[in-house]
DSSP file (Angstrom, degrees, kcal/mol; ACC not computed):
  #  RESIDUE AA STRUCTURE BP1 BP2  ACC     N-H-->O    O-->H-N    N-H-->O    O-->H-N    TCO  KAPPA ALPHA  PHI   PSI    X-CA   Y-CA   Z-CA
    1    1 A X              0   0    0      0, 0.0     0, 0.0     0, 0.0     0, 0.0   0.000 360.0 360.0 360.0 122.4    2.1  -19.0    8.9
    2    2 A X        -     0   0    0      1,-0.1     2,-0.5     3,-0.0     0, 0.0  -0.132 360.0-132.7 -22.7 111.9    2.9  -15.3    7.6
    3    3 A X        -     0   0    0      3,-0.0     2,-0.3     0, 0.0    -1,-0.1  -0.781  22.5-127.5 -89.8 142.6    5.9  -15.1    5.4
    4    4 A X        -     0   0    0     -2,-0.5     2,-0.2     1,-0.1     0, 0.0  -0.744  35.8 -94.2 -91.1 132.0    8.2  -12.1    6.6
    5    5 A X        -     0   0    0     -2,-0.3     2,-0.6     1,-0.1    -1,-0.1  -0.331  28.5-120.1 -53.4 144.8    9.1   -9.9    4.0
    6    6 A X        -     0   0    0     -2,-0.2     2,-0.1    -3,-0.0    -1,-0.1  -0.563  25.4-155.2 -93.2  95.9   12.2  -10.3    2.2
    7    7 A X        -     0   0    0     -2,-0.6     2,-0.4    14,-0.1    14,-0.1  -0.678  17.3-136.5 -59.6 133.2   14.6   -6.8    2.8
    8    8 A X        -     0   0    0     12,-0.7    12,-0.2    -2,-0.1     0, 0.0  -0.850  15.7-167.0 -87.3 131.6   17.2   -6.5   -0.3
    9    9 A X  S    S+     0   0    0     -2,-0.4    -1,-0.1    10,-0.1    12,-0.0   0.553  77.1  81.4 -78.2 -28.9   20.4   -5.5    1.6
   10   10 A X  S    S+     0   0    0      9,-0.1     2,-0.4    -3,-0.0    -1,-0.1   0.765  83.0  69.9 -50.3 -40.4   21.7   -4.7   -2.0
   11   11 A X        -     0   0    0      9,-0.4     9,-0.7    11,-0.0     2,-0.3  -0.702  56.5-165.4-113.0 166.5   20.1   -1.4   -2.2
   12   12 A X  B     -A   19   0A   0     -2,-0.4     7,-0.2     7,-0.2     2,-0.1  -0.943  27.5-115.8-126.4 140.1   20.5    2.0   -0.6
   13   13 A X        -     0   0    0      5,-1.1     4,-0.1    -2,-0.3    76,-0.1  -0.593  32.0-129.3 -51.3 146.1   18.2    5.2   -0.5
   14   14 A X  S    S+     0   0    0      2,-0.1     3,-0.1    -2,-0.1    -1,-0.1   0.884  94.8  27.5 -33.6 -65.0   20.0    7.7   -2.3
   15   15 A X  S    S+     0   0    0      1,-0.2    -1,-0.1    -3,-0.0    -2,-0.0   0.535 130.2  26.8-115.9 -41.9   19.8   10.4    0.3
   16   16 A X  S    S-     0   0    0      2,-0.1    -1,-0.2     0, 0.0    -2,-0.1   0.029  89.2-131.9-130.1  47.9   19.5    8.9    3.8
   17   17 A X        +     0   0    0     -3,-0.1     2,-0.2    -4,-0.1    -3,-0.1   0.576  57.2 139.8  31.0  31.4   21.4    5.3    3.3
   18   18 A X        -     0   0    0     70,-0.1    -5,-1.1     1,-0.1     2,-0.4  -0.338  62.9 -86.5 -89.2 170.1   18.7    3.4    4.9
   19   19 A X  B     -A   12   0A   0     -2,-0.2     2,-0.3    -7,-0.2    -7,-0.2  -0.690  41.3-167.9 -90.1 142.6   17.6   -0.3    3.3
   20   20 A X        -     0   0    0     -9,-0.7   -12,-0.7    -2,-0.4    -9,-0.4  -0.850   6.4-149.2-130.5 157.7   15.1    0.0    0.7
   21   21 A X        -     0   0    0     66,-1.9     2,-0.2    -2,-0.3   -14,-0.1  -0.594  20.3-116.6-121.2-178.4   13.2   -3.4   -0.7
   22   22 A X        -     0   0    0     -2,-0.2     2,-0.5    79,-0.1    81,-0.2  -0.439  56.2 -71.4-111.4 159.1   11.8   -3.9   -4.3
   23   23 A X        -     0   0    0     79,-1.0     5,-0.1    -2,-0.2    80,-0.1  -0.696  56.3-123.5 -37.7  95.3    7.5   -4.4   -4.5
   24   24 A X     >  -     0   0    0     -2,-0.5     4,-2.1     3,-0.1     5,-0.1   0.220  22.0-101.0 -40.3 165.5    6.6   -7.6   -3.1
   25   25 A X  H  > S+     0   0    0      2,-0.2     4,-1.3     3,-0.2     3,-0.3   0.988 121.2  45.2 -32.5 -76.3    4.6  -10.1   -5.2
   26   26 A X  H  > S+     0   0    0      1,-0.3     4,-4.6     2,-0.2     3,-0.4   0.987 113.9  53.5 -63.0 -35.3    1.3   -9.6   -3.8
   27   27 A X  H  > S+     0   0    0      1,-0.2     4,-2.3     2,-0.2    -1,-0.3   0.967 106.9  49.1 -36.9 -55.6    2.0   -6.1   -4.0
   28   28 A X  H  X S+     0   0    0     -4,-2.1     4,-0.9    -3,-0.3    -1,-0.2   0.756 115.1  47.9 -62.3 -41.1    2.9   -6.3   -7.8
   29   29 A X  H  < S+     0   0    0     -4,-1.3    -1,-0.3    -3,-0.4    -2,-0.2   0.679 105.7  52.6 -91.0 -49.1   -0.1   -8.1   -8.1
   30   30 A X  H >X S+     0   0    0     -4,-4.6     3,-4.6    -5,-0.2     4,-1.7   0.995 111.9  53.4 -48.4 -70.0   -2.4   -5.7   -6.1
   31   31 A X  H 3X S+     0   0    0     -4,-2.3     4,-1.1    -5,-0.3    -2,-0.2   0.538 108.6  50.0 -20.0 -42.8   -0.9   -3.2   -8.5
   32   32 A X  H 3< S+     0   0    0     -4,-0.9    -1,-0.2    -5,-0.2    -3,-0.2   0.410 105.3  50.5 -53.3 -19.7   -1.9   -5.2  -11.4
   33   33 A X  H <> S+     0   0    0     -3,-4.6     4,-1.0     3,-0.1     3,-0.4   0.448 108.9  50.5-116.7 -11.6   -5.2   -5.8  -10.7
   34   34 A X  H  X S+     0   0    0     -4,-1.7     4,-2.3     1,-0.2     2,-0.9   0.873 106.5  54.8 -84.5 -50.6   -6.1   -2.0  -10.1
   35   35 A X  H  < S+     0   0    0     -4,-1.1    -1,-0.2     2,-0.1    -2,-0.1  -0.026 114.7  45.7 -69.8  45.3   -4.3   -0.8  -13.6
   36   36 A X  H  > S+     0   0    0     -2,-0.9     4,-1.2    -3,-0.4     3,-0.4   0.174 110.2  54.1 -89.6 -70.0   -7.0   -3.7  -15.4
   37   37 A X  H >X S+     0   0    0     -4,-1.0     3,-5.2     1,-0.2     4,-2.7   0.845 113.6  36.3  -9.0 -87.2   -9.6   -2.4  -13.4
   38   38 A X  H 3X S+     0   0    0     -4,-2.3     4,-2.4     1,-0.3    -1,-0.2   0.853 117.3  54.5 -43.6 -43.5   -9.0    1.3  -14.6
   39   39 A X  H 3> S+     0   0    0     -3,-0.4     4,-0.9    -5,-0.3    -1,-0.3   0.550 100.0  63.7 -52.5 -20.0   -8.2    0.0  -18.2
   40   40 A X  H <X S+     0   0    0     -3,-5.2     4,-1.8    -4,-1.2     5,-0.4   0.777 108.7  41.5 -82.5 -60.6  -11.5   -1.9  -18.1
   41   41 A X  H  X S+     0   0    0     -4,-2.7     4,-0.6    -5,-0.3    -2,-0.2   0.764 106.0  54.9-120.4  21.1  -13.1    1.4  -18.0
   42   42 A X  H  X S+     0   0    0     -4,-2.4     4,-4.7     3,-0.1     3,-0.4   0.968 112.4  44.7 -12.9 -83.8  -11.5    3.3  -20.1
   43   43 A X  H  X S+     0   0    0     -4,-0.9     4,-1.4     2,-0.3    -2,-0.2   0.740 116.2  45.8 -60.9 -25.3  -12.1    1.0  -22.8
   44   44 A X  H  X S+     0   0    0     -4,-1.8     4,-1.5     1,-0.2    -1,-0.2   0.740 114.5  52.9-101.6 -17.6  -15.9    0.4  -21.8
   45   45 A X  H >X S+     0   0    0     -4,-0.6     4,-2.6    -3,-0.4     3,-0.8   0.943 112.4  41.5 -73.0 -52.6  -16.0    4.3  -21.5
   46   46 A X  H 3< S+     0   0    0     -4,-4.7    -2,-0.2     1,-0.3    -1,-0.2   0.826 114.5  60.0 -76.9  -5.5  -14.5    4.9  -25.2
   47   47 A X  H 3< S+     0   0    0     -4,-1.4    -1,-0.3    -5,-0.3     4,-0.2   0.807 106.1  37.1 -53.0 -43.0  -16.7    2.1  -26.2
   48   48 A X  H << S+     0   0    0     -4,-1.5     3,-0.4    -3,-0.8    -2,-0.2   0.556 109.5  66.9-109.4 -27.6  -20.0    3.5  -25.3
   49   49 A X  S >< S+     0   0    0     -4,-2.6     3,-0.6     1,-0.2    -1,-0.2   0.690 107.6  42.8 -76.3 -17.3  -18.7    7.2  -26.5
   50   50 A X  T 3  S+     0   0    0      1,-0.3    -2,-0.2    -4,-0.2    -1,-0.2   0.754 124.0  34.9 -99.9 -14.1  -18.6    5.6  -30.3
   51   51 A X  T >  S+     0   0    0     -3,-0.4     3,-1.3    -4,-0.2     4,-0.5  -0.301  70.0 135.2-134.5  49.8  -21.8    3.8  -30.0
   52   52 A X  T <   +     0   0    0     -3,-0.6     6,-0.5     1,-0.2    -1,-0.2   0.633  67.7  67.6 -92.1  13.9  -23.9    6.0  -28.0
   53   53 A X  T 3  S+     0   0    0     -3,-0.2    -1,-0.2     1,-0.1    -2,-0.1   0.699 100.8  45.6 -67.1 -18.3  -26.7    5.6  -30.2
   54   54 A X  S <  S+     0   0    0     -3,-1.3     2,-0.4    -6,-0.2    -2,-0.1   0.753 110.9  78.0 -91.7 -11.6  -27.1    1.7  -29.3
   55   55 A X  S >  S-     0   0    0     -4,-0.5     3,-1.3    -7,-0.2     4,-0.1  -0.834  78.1-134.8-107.6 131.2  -26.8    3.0  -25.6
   56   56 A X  T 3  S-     0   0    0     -2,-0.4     5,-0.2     1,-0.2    -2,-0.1  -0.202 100.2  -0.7 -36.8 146.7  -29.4    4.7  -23.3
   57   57 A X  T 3> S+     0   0    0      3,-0.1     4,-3.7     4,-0.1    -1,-0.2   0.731  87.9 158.2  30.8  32.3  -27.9    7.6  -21.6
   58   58 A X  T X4 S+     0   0    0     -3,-1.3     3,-5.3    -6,-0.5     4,-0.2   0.551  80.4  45.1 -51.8-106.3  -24.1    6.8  -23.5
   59   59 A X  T 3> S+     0   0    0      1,-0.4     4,-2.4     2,-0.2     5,-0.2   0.323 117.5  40.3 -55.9 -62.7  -23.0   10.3  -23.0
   60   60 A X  H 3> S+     0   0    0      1,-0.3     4,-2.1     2,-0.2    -1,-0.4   0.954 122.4  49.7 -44.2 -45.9  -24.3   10.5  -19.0
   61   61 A X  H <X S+     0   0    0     -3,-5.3     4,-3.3    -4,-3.7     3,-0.3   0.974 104.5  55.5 -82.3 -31.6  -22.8    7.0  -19.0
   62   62 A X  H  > S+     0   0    0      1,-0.2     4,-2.2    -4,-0.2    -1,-0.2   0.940 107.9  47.0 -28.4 -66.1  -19.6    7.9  -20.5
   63   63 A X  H  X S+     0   0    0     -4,-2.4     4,-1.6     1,-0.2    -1,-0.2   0.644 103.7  58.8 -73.5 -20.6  -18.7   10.4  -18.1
   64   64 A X  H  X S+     0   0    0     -4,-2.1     4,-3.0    -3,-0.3    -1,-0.2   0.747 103.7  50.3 -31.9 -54.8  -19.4    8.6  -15.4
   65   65 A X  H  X S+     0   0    0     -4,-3.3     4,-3.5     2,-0.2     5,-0.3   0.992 112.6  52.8 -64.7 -44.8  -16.9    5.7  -16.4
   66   66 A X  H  X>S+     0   0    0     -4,-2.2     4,-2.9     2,-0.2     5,-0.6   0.983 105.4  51.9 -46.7 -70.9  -14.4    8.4  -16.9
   67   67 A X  H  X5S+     0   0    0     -4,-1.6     4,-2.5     1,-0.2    -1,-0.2   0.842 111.9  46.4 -22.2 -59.2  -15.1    9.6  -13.6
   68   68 A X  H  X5S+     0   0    0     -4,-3.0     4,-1.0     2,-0.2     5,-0.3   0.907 110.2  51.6 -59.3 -54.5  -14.6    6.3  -12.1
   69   69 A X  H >X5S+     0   0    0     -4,-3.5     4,-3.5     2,-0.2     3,-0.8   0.935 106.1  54.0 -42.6 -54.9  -11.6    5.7  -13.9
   70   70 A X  H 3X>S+     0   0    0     -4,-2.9     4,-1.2    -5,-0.3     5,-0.7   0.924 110.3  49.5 -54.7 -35.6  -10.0    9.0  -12.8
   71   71 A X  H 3<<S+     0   0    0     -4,-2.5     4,-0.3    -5,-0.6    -1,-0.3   0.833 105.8  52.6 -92.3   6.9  -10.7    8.1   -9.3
   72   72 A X  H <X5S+     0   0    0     -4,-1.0     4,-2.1    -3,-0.8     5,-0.3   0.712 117.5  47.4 -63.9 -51.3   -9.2    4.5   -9.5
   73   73 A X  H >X5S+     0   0    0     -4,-3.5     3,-6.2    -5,-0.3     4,-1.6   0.894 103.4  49.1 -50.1 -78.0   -6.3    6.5  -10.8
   74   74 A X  H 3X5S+     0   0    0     -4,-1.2     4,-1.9     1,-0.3    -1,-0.3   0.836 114.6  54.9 -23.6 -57.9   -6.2    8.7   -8.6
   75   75 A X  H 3><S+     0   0    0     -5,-0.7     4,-1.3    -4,-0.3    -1,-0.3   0.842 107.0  47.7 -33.5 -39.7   -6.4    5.3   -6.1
   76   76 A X  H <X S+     0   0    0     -3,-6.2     4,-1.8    -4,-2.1     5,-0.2   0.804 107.3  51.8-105.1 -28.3   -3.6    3.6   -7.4
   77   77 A X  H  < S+     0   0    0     -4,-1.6    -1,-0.2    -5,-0.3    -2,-0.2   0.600 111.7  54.7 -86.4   3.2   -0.9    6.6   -7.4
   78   78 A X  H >X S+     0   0    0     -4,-1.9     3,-2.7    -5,-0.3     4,-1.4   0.822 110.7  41.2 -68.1 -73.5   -2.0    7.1   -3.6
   79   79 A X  H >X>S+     0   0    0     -4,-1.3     3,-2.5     1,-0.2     4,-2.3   0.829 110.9  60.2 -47.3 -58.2   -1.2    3.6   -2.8
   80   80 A X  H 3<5S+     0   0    0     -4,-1.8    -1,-0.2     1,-0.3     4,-0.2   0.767 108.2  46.6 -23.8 -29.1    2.2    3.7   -5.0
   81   81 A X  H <45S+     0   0    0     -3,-2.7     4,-0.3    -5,-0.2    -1,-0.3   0.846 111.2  48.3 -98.3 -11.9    3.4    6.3   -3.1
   82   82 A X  H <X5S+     0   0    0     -3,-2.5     4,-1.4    -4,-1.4    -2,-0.3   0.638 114.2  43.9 -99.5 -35.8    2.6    4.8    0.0
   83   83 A X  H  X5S+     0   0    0     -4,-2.3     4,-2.2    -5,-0.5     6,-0.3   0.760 115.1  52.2 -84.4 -34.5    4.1    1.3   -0.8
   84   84 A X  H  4XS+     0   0    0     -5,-0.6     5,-0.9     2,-0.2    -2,-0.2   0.936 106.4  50.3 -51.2 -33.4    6.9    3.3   -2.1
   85   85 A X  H >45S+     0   0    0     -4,-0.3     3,-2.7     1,-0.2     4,-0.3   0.994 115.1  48.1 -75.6 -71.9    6.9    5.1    1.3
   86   86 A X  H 3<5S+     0   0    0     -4,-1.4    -1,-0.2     1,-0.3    -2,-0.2   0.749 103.7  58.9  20.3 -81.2    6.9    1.4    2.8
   87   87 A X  T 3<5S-     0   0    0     -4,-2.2   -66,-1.9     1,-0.1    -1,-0.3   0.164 124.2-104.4 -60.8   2.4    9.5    0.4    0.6
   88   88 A X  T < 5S+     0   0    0     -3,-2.7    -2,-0.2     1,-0.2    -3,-0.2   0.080  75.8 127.7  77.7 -41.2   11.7    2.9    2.0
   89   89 A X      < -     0   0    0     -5,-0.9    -1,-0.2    -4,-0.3     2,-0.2  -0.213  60.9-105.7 -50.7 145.8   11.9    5.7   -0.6
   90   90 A X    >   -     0   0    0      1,-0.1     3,-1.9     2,-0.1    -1,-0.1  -0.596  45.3 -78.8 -80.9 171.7   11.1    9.2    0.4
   91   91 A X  T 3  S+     0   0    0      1,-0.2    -1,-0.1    -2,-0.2    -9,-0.1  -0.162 118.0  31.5 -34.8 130.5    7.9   11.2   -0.4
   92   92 A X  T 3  S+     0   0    0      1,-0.3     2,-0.5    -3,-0.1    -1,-0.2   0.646  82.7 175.7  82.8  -9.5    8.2   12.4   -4.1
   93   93 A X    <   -     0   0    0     -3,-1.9     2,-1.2   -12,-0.1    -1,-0.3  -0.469  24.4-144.8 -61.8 126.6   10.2    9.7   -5.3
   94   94 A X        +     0   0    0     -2,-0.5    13,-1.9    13,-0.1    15,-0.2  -0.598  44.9 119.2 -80.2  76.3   10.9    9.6   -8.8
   95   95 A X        -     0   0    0     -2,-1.2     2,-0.3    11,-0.3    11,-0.2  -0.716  53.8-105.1-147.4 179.1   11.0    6.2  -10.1
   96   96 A X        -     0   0    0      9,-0.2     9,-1.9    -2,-0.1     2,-0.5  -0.963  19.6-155.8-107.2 105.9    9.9    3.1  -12.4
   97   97 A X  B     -B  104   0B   0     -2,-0.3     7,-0.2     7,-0.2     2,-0.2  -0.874  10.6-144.0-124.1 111.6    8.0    0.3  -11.3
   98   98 A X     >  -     0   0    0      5,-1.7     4,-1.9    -2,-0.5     3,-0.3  -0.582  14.5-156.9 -88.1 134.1    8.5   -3.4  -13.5
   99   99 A X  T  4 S+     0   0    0      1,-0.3    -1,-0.2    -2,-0.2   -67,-0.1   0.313  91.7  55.7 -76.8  12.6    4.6   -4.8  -13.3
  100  100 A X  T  4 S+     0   0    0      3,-0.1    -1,-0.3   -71,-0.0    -2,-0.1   0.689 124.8  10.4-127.2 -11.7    6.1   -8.1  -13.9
  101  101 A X  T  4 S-     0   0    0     -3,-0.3    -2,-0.1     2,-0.1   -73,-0.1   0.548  88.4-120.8-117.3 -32.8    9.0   -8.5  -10.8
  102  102 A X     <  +     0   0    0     -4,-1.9   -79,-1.0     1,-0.2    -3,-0.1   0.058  54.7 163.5 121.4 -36.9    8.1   -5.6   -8.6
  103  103 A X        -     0   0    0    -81,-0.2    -5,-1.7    -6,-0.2     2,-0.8   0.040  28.5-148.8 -49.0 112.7   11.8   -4.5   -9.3
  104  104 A X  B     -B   97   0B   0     -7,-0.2     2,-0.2    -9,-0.1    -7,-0.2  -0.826  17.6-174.5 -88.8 114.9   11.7   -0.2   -8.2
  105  105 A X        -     0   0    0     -9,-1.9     2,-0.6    -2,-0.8    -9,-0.2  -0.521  18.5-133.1 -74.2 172.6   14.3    2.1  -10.4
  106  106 A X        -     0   0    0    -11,-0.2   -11,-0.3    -2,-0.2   -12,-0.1  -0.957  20.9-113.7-122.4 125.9   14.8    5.5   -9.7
  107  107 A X        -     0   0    0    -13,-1.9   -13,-0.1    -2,-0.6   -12,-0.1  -0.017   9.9-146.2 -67.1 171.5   14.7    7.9  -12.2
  108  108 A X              0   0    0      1,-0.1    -1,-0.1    -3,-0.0   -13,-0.1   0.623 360.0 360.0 -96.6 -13.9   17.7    9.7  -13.1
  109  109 A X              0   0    0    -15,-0.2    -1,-0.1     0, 0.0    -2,-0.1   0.600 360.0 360.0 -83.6 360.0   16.0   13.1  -14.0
């Protein structure tokens, strides 16, 4: 059986008082597992840029993992805004996300 997500009654949007929830678990978890992704190649990208003498095509392959990385980024702040959207928040909210409860601030600036 589906567990129904949990609404915090506790918070308010700013702006149109509706109920806004926090990032569930598996959310928090999706979320997690895309920034290791992207961090994965990064690192395998700045790897292969210091050693691209031990590697075949390092430079081609360099810029490729960068590529890939940018569009995983690119990936992960679509979905963020879209579970944000979810979550209540408007478009273009400005806020803080803890990878370890899920718990959404809102910035102040």
């Amino acid at each position: 059986m589906a567990k129904k997500k949990e609404i915090k009654k506790n918070k308010e949007s700013p702006s149109n008082k509706k109920v806004i929830r926090d990032f569930t678990p598996m959310e928090v978890y999706e979320l997690n597992e895309m920034q290791k992704l992207i961090n994965s190649y990064k690192f395998i990208s700045k790897q292969v840029e210091t050693n691209t003498a031990l590697v075949p095509r390092g430079q081609e392959l360099v810029k490729e993992y960068e590529a890939i990385a940018t569009v995983m980024e690119n990936t992960k702040n679509l979905y963020v805004s879209n579970k944000l959207i979810e979550c209540g928040y408007e478009s273009g909210t400005k806020c803080d996300i803890n990878l370890s409860t899920g718990e959404i601030t809102l910035n102040k600036n």
